[in-house]
C-alpha positions in Angstrom: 0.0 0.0 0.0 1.7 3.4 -0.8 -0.6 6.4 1.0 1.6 9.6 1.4 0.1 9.7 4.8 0.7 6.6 6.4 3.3 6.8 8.7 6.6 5.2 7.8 9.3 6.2 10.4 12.1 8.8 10.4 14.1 9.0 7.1 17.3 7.9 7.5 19.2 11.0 7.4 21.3 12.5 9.8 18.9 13.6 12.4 15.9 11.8 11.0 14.8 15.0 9.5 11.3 15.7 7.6 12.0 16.7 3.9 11.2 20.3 5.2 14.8 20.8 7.1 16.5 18.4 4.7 16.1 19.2 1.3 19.2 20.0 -0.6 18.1 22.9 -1.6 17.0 25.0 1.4 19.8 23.2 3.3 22.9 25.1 5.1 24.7 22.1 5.9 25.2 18.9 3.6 26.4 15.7 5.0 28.7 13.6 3.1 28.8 9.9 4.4 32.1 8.3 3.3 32.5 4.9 4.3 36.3 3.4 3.7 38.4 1.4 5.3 41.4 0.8 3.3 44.4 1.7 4.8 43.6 1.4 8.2 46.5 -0.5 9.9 45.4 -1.8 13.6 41.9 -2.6 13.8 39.4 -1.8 11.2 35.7 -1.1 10.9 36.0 2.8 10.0 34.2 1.5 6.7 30.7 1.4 9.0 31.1 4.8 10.7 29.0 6.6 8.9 26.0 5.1 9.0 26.9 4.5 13.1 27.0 8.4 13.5 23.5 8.7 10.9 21.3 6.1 13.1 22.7 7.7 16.4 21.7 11.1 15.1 18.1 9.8 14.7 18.0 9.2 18.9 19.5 12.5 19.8 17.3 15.7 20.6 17.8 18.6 18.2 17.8 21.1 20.5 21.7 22.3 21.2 21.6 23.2 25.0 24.6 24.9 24.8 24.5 26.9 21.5 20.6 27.9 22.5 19.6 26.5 18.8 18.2 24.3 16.9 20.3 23.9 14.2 18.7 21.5 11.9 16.3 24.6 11.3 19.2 25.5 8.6 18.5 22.8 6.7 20.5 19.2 7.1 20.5 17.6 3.7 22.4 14.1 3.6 23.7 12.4 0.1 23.9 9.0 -0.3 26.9 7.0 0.8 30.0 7.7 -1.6 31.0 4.4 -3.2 34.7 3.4 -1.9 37.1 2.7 -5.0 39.7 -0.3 -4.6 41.9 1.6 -6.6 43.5 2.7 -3.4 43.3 5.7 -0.7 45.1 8.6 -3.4 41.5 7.9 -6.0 39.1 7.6 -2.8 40.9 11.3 -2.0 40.2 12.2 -5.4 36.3 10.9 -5.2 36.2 12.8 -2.2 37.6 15.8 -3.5 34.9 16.1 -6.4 32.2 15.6 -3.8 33.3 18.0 -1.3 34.1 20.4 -4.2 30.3 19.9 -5.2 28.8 20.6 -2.0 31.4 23.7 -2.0 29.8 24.7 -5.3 26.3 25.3 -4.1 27.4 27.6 -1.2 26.9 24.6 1.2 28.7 23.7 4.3 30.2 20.2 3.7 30.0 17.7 6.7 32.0 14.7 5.8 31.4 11.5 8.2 34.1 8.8 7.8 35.3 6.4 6.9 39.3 6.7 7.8 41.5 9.2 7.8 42.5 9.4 4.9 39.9 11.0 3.2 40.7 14.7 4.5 43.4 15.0 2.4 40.6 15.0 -0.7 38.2 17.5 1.5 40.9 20.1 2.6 41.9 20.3 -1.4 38.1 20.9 -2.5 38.6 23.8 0.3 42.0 25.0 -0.7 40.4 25.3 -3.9 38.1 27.4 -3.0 39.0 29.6 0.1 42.5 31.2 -0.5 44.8 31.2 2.7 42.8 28.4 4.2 44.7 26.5 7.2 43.2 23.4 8.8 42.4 22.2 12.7 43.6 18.3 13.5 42.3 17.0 16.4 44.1 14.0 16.8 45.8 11.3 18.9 48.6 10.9 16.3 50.7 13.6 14.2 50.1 11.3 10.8 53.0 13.2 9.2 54.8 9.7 7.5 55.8 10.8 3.9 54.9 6.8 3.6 53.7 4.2 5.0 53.1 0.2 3.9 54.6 2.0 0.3 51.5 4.6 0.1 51.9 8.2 0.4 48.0 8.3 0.7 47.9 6.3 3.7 45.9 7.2 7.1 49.0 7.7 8.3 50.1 10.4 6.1 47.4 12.4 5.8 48.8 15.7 7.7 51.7 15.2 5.7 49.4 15.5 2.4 47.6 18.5 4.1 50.6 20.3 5.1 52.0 20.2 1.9 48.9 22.3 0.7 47.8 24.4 3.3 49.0 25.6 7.0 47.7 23.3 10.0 47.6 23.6 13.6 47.4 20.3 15.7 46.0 19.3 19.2 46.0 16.4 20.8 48.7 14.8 19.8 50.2 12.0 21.8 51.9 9.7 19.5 54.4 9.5 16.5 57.3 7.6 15.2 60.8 8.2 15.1 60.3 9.6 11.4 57.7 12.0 12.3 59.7 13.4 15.3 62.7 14.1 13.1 60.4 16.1 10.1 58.8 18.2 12.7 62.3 18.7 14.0 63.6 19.8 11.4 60.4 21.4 10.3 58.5 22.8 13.2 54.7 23.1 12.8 52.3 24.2 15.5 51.0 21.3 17.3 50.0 20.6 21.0 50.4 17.4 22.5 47.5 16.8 25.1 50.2 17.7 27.9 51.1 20.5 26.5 46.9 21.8 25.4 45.6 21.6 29.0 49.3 23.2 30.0 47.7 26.4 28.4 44.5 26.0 30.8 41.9 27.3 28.1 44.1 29.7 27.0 44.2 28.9 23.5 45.6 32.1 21.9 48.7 30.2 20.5 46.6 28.0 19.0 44.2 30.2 17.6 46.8 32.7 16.3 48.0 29.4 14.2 45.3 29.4 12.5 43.9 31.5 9.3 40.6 33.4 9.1 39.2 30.1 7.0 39.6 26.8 8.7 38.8 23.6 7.7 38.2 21.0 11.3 39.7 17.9 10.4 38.2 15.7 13.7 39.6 12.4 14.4 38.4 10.6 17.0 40.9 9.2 18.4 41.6 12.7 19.9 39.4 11.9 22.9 40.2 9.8 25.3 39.5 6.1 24.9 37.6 5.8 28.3 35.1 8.4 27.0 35.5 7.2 23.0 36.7 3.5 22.9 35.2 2.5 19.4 38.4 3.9 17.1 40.8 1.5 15.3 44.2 3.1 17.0 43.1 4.1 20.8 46.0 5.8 22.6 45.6 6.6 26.3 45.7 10.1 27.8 43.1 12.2 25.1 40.9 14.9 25.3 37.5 15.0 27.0 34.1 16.4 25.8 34.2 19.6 27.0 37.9 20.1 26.4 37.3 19.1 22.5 33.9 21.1 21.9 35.4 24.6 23.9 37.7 24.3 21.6 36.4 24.2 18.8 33.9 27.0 20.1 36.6 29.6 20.8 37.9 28.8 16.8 34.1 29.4 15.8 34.5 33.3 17.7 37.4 34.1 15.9 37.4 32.2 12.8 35.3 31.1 9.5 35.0 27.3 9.4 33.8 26.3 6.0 33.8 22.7 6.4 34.5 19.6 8.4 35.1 16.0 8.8 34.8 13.5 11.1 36.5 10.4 11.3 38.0 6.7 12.5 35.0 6.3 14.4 35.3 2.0 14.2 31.8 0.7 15.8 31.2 -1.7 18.5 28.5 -3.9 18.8 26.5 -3.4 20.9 28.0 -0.2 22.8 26.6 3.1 21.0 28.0 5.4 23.5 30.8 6.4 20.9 28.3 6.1 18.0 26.1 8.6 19.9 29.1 11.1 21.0 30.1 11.4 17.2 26.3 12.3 16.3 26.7 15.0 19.2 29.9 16.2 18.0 28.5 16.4 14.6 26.0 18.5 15.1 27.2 20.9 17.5 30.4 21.6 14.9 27.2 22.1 12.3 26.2 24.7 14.9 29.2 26.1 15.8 30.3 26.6 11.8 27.2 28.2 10.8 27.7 30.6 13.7 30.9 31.2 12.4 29.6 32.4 9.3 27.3 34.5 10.8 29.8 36.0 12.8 32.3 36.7 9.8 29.6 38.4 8.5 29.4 40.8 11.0 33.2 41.4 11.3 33.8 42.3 7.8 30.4 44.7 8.3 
């Protein structure tokens, strides 16, 4: 029986939103679900992220407490899943890239759920494309900065290298690297905060901040938080960020700069705990809120 009023259940979107708030075409924000799991290297599962994150979202309430909005209001439109390539992680970041680039095109603000890390380095050139003097956020347990690792340059592993070879980054978080790594940001020091050395600066985050260019691109990888308050992420290191620490961050980098798009990643499910699932959902959103504020805020800067 098909009657347009009998009651089907939410769409499966993020949120679960009626076509009124997430039609492409009204919509602010556009979510990009990108599940891939290629070159993951511990343990994998990144590849069902996305849709983890989307049927959390359905279950979480819309209004941001601490924002005071409702951000879905602006619109949440969600395209289908992009297809994976087995061509390897360099034509998924080219795949990603057009995507991003499309979403970019129609004045949208792209919200890319991984999938692994690996996929940023696709997003932040879509962005670098298109915002001139763009730098990008990593939050992030590990300083990915191999030039190559298991013989691809493209790896998880070596996506900040990618980035930084683009555009200007500043990292937080950061609590674990290999011998290479240590020697290029020796010899090549870039701003990054270890997790030590964030909470040394005790919220204040001016060095940080000042690292960073009036466009920023968040680059989120999960296994910046703590695995006692995130456990479900292929490479868990001890000693990360909490909740509040993460999200007043990235507040105080909506009130002074432009975020034009962001990803979230490595989140590697667990069945049958959704606490992880549900945290990315909530971290989602409120960096949809805190972007569109952002804007709004730019706005009235440049006035």
């Amino acid at each position: 029986m098909n009657r347009p009023d009998w009651p089907t259940g939410l769409p499966f979107n993020f949120g679960g939103l009626e076509e009124e708030h997430a039609a492409l075409e009204r919509a602010r924000v556009v979510v990009q679900p990108a599940p891939y799991d290629f070159s993951t290297t511990y343990q994998g599962g990144t590849r069902w992220g996305p849709r983890a994150i989307l049927a959390a979202s359905q279950n979480m309430e819309l209004w941001d407490e601490e924002l005071g909005a409702a951000t879905y209001r602006a619109g949440i439109h969600t395209l289908p899943e992009l297809e994976p390539t087995a061509l390897g992680p360099e034509a998924m970041a080219q795949r990603v890239e057009q995507a991003v680039g499309w979403i970019l095109d129609r004045g949208k603000l792209p919200a890319m759920l991984g999938g692994e890390h690996s996929l940023t380095a696709g997003a932040v050139r879509a962005a670098a494309a298109r915002f001139r003097g763009l730098s990008v956020l990593q939050l992030d347990a590990h300083a990915d900065m191999r030039d190559r690792y298991l013989d691809s340059p493209y790896s998880h592993a070596c996506v900040m290298r990618r980035v930084r070879e683009r555009v200007p980054a500043a990292s937080v978080g950061i609590r674990s690297m290999s011998e290479e790594e240590a020697k290029v940001l020796e010899r090549e020091p870039a701003p990054l905060w270890s997790a030590r050395a964030f909470r040394a600066l005790q919220g204040r985050w001016e060095p940080i901040l000042n690292a960073l260019t009036d466009e920023v691109y968040v680059t989120f990888d999960l296994d910046a938080l703590d695995p006692g308050v995130l456990p479900a992420t292929g490479t868990p290191e001890p000693g990360g960020l909490d909740w509040y620490e993460a999200v007043d961050l990235l507040a105080a980098v909506a009130r002074r700069h432009r975020i034009v798009g962001f990803d979230i990643v490595e989140l590697a499910p667990i069945a049958g705990q959704v606490a992880s699932d549900f945290l990315a959902a909530r971290l989602a959103y409120r960096l949809m809120g805190l972007a569109l504020a952002s804007v709004s805020s730019a706005a009235l800067r440049t006035a």
